[in-house]
C-alpha positions as CSV (number, residue, x, y, z in Angstrom):
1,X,-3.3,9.9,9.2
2,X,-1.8,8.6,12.6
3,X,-2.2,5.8,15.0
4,X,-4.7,8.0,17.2
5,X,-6.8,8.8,14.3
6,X,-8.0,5.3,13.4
7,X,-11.3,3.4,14.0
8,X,-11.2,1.0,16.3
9,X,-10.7,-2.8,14.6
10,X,-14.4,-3.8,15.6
11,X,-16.0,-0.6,14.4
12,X,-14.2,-1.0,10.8
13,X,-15.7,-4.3,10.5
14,X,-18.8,-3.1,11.6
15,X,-19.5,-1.1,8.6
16,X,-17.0,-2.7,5.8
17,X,-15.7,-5.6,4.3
18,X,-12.1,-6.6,4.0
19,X,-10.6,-7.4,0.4
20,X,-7.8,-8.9,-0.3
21,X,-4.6,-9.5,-2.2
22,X,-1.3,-10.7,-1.1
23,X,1.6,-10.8,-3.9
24,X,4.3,-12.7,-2.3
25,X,7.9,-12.7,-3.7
26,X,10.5,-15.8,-3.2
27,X,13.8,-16.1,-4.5
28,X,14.8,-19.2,-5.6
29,X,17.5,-21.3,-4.7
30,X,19.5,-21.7,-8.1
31,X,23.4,-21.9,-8.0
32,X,23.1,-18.4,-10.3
33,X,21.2,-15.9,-11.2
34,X,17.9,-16.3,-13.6
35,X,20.0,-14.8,-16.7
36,X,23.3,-15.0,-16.6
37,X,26.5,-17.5,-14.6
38,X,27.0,-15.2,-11.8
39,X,26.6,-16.3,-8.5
40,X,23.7,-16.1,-6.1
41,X,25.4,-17.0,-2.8
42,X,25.3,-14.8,0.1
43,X,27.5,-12.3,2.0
44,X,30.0,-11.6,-1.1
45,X,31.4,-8.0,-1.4
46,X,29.2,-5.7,-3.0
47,X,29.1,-5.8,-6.9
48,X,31.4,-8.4,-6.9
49,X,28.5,-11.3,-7.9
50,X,28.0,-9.0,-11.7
51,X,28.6,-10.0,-15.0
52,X,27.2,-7.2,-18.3
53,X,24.7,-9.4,-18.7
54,X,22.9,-8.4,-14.8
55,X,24.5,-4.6,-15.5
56,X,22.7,-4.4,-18.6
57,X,25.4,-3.2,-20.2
58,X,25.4,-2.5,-24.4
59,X,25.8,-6.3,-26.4
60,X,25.4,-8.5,-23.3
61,X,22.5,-11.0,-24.2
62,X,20.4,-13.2,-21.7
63,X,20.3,-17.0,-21.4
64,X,17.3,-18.6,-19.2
65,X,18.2,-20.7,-16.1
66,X,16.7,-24.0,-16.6
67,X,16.4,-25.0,-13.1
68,X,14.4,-21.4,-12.5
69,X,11.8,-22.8,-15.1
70,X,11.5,-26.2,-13.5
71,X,11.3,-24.7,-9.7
72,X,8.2,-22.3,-11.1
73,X,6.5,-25.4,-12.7
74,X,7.2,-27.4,-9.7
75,X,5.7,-24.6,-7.5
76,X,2.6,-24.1,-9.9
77,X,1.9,-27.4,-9.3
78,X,2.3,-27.6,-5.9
79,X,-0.4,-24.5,-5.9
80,X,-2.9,-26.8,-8.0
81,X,-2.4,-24.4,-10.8
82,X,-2.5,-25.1,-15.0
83,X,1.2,-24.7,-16.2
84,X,1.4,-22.9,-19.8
85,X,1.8,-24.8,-22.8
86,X,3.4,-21.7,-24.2
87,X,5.0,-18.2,-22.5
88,X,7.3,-15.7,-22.5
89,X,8.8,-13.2,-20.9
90,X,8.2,-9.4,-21.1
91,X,10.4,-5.7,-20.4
92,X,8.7,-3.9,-17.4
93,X,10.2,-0.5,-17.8
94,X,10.9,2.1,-15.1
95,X,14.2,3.9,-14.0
96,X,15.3,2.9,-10.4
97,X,18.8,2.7,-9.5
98,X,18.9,-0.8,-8.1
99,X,17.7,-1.9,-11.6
100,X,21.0,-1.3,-14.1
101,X,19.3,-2.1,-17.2
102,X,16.3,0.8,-16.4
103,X,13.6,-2.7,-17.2
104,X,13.2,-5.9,-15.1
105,X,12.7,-9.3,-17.5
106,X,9.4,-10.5,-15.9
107,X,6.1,-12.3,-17.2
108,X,3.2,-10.2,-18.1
109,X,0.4,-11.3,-19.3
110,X,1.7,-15.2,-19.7
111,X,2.6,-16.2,-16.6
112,X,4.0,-19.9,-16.6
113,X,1.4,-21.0,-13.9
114,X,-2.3,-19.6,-13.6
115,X,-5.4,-20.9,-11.9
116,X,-4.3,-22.4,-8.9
117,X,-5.1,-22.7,-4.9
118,X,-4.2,-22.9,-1.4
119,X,-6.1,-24.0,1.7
120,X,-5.2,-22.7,5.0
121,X,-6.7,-23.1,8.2
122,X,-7.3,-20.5,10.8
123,X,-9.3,-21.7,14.0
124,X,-10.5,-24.4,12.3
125,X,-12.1,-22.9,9.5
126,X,-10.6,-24.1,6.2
127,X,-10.0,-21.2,3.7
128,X,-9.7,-21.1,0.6
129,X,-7.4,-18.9,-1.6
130,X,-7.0,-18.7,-5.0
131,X,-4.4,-17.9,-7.0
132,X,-4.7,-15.9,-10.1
133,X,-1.2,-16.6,-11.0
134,X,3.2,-17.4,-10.5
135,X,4.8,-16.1,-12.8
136,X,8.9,-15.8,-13.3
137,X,11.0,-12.8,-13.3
138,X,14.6,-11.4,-11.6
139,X,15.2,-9.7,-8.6
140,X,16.3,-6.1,-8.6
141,X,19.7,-4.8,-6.8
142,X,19.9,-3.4,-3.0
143,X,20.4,0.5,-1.9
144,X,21.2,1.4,1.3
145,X,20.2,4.9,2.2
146,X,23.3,6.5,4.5
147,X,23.0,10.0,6.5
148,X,19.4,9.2,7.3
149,X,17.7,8.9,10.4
150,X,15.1,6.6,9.1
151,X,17.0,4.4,6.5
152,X,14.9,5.5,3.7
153,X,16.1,8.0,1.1
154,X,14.4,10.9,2.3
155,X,17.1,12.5,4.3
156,X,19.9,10.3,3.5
157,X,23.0,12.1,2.4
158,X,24.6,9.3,-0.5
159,X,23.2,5.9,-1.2
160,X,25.4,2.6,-1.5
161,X,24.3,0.4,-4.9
162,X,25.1,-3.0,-4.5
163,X,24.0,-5.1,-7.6
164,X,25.4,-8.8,-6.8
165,X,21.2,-9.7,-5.9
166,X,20.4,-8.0,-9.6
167,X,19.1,-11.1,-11.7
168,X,18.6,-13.8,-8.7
169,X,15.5,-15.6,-9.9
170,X,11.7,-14.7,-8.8
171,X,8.8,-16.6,-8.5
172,X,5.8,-13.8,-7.7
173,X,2.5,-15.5,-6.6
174,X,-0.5,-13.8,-6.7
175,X,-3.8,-14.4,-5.2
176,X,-7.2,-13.4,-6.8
177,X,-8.9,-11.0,-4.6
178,X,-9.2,-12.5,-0.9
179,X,-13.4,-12.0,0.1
180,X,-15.0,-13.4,2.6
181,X,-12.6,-13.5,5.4
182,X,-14.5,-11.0,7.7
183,X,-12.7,-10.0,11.0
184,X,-10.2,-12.8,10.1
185,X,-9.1,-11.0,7.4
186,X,-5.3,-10.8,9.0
187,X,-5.3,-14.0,10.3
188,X,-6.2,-15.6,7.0
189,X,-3.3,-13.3,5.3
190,X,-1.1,-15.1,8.0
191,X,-1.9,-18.5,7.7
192,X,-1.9,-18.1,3.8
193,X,1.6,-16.7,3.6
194,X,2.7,-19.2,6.2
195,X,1.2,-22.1,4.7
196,X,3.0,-21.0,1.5
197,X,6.2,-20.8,2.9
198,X,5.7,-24.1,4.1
199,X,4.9,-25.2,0.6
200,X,8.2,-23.7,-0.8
201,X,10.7,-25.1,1.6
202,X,8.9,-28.5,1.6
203,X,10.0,-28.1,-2.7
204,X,13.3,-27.4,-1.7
205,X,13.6,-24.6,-4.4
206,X,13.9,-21.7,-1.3
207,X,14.6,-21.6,2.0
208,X,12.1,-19.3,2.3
209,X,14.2,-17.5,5.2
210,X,11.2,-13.6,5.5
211,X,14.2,-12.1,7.7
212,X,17.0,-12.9,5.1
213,X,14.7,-11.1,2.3
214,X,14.1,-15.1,0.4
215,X,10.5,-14.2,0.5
216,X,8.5,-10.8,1.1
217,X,4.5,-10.1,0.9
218,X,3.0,-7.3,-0.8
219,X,-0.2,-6.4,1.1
220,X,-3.3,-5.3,-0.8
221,X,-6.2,-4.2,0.9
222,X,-9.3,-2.3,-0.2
223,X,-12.5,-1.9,2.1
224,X,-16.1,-2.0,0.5
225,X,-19.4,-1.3,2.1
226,X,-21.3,-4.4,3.4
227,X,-23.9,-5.4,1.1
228,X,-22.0,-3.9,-1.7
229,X,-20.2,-6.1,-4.6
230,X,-17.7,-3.4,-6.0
231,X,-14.3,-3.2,-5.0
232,X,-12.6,-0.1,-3.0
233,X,-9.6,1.2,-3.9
234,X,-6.6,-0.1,-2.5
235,X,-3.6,0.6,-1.0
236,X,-0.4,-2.0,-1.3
237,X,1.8,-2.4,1.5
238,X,5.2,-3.2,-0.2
239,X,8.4,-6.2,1.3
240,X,6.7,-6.8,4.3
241,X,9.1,-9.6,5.7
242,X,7.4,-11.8,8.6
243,X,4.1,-13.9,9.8
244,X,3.7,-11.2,12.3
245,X,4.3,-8.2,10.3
246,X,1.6,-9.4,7.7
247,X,-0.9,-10.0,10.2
248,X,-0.1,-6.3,12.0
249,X,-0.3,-4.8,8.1
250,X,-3.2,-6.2,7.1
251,X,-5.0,-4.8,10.4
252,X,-3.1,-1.9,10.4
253,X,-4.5,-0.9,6.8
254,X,-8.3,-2.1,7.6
255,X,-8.4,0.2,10.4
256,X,-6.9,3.4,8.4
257,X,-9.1,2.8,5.4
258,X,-12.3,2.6,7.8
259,X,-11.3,5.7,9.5
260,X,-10.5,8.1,6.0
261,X,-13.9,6.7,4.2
262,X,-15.8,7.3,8.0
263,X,-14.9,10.6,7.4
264,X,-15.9,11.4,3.8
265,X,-12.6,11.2,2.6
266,X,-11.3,8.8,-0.8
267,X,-8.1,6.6,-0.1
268,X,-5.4,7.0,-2.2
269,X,-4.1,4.3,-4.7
270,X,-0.5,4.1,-3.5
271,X,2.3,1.5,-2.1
272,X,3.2,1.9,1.8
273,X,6.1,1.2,4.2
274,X,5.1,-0.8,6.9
275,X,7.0,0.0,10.5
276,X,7.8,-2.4,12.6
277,X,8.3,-0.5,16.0
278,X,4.6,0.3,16.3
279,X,3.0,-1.6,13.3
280,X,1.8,1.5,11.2
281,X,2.1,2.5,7.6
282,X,3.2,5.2,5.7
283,X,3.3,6.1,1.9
284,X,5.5,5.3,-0.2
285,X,4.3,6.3,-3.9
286,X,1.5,7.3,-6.2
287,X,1.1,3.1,-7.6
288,X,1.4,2.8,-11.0
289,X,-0.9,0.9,-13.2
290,X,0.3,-2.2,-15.9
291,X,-0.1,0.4,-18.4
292,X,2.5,2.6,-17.0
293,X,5.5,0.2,-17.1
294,X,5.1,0.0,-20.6
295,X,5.4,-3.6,-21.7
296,X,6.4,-5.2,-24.7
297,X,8.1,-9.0,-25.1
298,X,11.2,-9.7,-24.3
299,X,13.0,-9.6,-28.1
300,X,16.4,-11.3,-26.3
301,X,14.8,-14.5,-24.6
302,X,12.9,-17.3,-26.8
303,X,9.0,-18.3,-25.3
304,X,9.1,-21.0,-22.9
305,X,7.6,-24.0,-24.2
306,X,7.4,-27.0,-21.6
307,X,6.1,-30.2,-22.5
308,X,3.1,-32.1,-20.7
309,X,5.6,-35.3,-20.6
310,X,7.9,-32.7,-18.5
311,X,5.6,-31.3,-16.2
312,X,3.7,-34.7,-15.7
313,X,7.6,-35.8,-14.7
314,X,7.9,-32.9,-12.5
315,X,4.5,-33.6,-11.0
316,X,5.9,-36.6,-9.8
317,X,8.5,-35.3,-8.1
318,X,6.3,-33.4,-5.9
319,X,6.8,-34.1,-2.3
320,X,3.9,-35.0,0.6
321,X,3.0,-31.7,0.7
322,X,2.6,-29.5,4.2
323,X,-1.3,-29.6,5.0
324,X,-1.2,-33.3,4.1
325,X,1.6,-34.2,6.2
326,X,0.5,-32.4,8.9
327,X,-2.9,-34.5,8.9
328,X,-0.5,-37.4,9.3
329,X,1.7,-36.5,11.9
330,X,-1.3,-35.3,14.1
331,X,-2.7,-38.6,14.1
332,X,0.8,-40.2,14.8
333,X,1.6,-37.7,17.5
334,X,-1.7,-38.0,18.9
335,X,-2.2,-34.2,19.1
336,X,-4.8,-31.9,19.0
337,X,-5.4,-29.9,15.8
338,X,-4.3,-26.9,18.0
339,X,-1.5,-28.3,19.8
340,X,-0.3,-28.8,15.7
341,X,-1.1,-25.2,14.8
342,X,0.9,-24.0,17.8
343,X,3.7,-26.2,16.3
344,X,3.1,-25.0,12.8
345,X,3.3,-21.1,14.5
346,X,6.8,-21.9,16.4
347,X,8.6,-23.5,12.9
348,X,8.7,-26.5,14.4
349,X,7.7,-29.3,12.5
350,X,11.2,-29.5,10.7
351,X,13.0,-29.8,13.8
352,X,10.7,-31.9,15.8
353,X,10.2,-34.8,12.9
354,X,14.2,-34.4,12.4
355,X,14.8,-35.2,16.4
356,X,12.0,-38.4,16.0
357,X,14.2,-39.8,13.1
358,X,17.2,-39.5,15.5
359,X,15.8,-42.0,17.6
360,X,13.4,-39.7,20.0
361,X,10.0,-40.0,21.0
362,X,7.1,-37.8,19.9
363,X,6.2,-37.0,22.7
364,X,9.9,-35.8,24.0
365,X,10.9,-34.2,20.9
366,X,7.9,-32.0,20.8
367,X,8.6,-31.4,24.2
368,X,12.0,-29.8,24.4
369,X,11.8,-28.0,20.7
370,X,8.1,-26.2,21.8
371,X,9.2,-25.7,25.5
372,X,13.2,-24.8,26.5
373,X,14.4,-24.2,23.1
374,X,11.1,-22.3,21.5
375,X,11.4,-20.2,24.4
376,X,15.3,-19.3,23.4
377,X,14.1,-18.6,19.9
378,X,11.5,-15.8,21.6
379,X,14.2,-14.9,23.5
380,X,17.1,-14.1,20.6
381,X,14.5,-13.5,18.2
382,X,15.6,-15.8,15.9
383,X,14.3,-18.6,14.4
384,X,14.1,-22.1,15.7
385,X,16.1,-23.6,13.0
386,X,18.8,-21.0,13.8
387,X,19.3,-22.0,16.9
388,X,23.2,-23.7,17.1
389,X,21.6,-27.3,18.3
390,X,20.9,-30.0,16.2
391,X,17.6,-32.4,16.4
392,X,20.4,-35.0,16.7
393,X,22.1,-33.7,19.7
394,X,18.2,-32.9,21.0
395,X,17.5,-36.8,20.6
396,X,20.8,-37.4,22.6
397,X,19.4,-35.2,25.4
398,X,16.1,-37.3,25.3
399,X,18.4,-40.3,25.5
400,X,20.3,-39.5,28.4
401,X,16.5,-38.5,30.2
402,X,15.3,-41.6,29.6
403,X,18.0,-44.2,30.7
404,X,18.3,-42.1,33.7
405,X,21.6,-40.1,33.6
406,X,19.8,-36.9,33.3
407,X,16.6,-35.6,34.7
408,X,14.6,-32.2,33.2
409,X,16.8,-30.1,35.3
410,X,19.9,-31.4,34.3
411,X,18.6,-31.2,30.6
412,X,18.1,-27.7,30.7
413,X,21.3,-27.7,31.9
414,X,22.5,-29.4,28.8
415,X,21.1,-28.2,26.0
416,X,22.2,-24.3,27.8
417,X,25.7,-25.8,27.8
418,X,24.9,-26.9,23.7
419,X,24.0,-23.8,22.5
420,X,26.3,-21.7,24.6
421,X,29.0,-24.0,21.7
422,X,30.1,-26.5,24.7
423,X,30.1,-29.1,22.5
424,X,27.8,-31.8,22.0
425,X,25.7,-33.0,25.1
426,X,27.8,-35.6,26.3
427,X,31.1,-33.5,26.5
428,X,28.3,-31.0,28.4
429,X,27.7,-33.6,30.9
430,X,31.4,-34.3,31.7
431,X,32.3,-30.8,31.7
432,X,29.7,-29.6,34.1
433,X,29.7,-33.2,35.9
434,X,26.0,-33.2,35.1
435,X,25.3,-36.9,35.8
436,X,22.3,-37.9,37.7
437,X,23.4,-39.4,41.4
438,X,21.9,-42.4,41.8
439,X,23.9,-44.8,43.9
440,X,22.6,-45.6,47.4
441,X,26.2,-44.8,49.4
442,X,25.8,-40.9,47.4
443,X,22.6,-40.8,48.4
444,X,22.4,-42.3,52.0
445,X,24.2,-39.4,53.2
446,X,21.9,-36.7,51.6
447,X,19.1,-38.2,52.8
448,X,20.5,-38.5,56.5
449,X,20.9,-34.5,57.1
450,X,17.7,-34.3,55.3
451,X,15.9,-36.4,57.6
452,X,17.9,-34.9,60.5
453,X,16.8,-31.2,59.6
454,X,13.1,-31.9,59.2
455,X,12.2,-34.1,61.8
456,X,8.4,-33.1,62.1
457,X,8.2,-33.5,58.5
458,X,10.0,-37.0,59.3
459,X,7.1,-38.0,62.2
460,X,4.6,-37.2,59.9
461,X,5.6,-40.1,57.4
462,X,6.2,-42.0,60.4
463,X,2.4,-41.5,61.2
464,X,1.4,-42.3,57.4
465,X,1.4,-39.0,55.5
466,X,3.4,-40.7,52.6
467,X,2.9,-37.5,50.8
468,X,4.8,-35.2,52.8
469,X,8.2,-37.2,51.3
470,X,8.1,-34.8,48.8
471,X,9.3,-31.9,51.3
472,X,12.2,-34.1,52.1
473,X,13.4,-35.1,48.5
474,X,13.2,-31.5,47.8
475,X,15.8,-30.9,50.9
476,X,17.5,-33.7,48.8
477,X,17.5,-32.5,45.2
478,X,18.6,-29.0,46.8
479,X,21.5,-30.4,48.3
480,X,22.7,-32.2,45.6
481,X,22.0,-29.5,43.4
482,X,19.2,-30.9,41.5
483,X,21.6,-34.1,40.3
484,X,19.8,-36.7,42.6
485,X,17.3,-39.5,41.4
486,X,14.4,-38.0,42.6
487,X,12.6,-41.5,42.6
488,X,15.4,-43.5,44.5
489,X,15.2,-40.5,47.0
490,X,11.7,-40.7,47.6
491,X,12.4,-44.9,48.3
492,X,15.3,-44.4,50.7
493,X,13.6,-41.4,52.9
494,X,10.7,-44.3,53.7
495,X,13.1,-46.8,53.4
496,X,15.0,-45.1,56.6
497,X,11.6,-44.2,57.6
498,X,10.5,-47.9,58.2
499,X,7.4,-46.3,55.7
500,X,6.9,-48.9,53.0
501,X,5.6,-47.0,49.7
């Protein structure tokens, strides 16, 4: 089915209902992997992170990472959700090549978390999803498909197997099925995985970073009549890896599924690639069923047993936790619950609260990380937090605006000058000689020719129209290439004027 062949968004949700379910992956942060002492940092050489434990070669035996178990609790926690007295892990069988030992060590049917929730907001409307459960397991190794045109396998001539991310640890959360979300199905699949990433970076146990792979969304969608209770058939769109891309997914797939059942036709259970370029999927594979991976329990790795003292001392440990904290610093910021959400869209809050505790005010910080430096994010596509500027050095820039050495211009100018690797924003100033002008003998002279070359504007102030200043410390700021006081202009043009303000 193609792009032109779909029903139109309105249409779908005209006739069906959307249901959800969003299985979202995160690696965790640990020092090394979930089973073994190898390492989990980035940007090693390939296969140089292994041990035969992650190989899965003959006589290697597992030992569980105890700060993967206490970042799942924490995690279940922070998702409202009952933590097992008792679980284990299980083998989930099937042959891929990025998987050495032909099973992934995961958590079947006793998941170390169950029964939980998150609340997310979209347009105002608070929604609730629940979550059926988070459960532990390892990450699989990466291929890279070479000779292709698309990247994928089909057509590729070789395929590179790089097993250093074989074994990093997994938390996979999944919601119950997502009903009642209407035509804000995709917003609400959004706002749910943003919210949780949120929630995992405020735990510290991720970063969290979609485009670095730290945490991907499975999208499951099924359509059902309206007025009808049972399910439709699903498809799952696999590793989708941004806000965006969920959002464009989940729409994507509501659309197609309208269109094939319009016309009579039965979707297919299967996993899809979602494309980025034009936001369409494709299929991937025939989905399997539980049944089909054949599990059994884990016979190498003993059941994991945590104790209510422990978790009651992990709950503890809990930080203020995203939705709440927001609440707070709306009413400190004095901001609209949209203004917060637009904040909460750009990544944001980090930054901004970081620059506040440097010394800024709200109302600057907010400022310069939503306006100039949002608008480079857009720009490089990259994330705010990328961006090589720190909220300190942004709090300097604030500084230097209010005791008058810079105005906006000449901030611009700065914080350019920052993330072009200048140095910090006072070695910006000096280098580019950035300083406001505001001594009268600098000035006097600007004003002069300014006066000189705009003598109607001049005999109108003369005559009272105050206002038309403004022509003339524009004549001014241009001059002095936007370095002047502005206000000390304004007061020496009447000044010279005879004018009094």
């Amino acid at each position: 089915m193609t792009v032109t062949e779909l029903v139109s968004y309105e249409d779908a949700l005209a006739a069906y209902e959307p249901v959800m379910g969003l299985e979202v992956h995160v690696e965790l942060g640990t020092a090394t992997k979930m089973f073994c002492g190898c390492s989990t940092a980035l940007g090693a050489e390939p296969n140089s992170q292994t041990c035969p434990t992650c190989l899965g070669l003959p006589g290697s035996l597992p030992v569980m990472n105890a700060a993967g178990v206490e970042s799942a609790i924490r995690i279940g926690l922070a998702l409202n959700c009952e933590i097992a007295e008792w679980c284990r892990f299980a083998r989930k069988n099937y042959f891929y090549p990025d998987m050495p030992k032909n099973f992934q060590t995961s958590q079947y049917d006793e998941p170390i978390a169950y029964n939980g929730y998150l609340d997310v907001e979209v347009d105002g409307e608070t929604f609730r999803v629940e979550i059926e459960r988070a459960h532990m397991e390892e990450d699989t190794g990466k291929s890279t498909h070479v000779g292709g045109a698309t990247g994928r396998i089909h057509g590729a001539t070789h395929s590179l197997l790089d097993y250093n991310r074989a074994g990093i640890p997994l938390i996979e959360i999944v919601t119950k099925p997502i009903v009642g979300a209407g035509d804000k199905a995709p917003e609400v699949a959004r706002a749910y995985v943003a919210e949780l990433r949120e929630l995992i970076k405020a735990l510290g146990v991720s970063e969290a970073r979609m485009e670095m792979g730290q945490m991907r969304c499975d999208v499951n969608l099924s359509l059902r009549p309206i007025g009808e209770e049972k399910f439709g058939i699903r498809s799952e769109t696999k590793n989708v890896n941004s806000l965006r891309s969920v959002e464009r997914a989940t729409r994507f797939e509501i659309m197609r599924h309208a269109a094939i059942l319009g016309d009579g036709g039965k979707v297919i259970q299967e996993t899809r690639h979602f494309h980025e370029e034009d936001g369409s999927t494709t299929s991937g594979r025939v989905k399997e069923e539980a049944e089909d991976y054949r599990y059994f329990p884990e016979p190498d790795l003993v059941p994991v047993a945590p104790t209510r003292e422990w978790v009651e001392e992990l709950r503890t440990t809990l930080p203020e936790l995203p939705r709440v904290r927001r609440i707070r610093l709306r009413e400190e910021w004095g901001i609209s619950q949209h203004e917060m959400q637009s904040v909460l869209n750009a990544g944001a809050i980090g930054p901004i609260v970081a620059t506040i505790e440097a010394g800024a005010p709200a109302d600057q910080a907010r400022k310069w990380w939503m306006g100039e430096l949002a608008r480079r994010s857009n720009e490089e596509g990259v994330e705010l937090t990328a961006l090589p500027i720190t909220p300190e050095q942004v709090a300097r820039v604030c500084a230097l605006v209010a005791e008058g050495s810079l105005n906006d211009k000449l901030a611009r100018q700065v914080i350019e000058g920052v993330l072009a690797g200048e140095g910090d924003p006072d070695t910006v100033v000096e280098k580019r000689g950035l300083k406001v002008v505001s001594d009268d003998a600098a000035l006097g002279a600007a004003v002069d020719e300014a006066i000189a070359g705009n003598a109607a504007i001049a005999d109108k102030i003369r005559g009272g129209k105050v206002q038309a200043a403004g022509a003339l410390v524009g004549a001014v700021m241009k001059a002095t290439r936007g370095q002047a006081d502005a206000g000390r202009v304004r007061e020496l043009i009447l000044q010279k004027l005879g004018v009094e303000a």
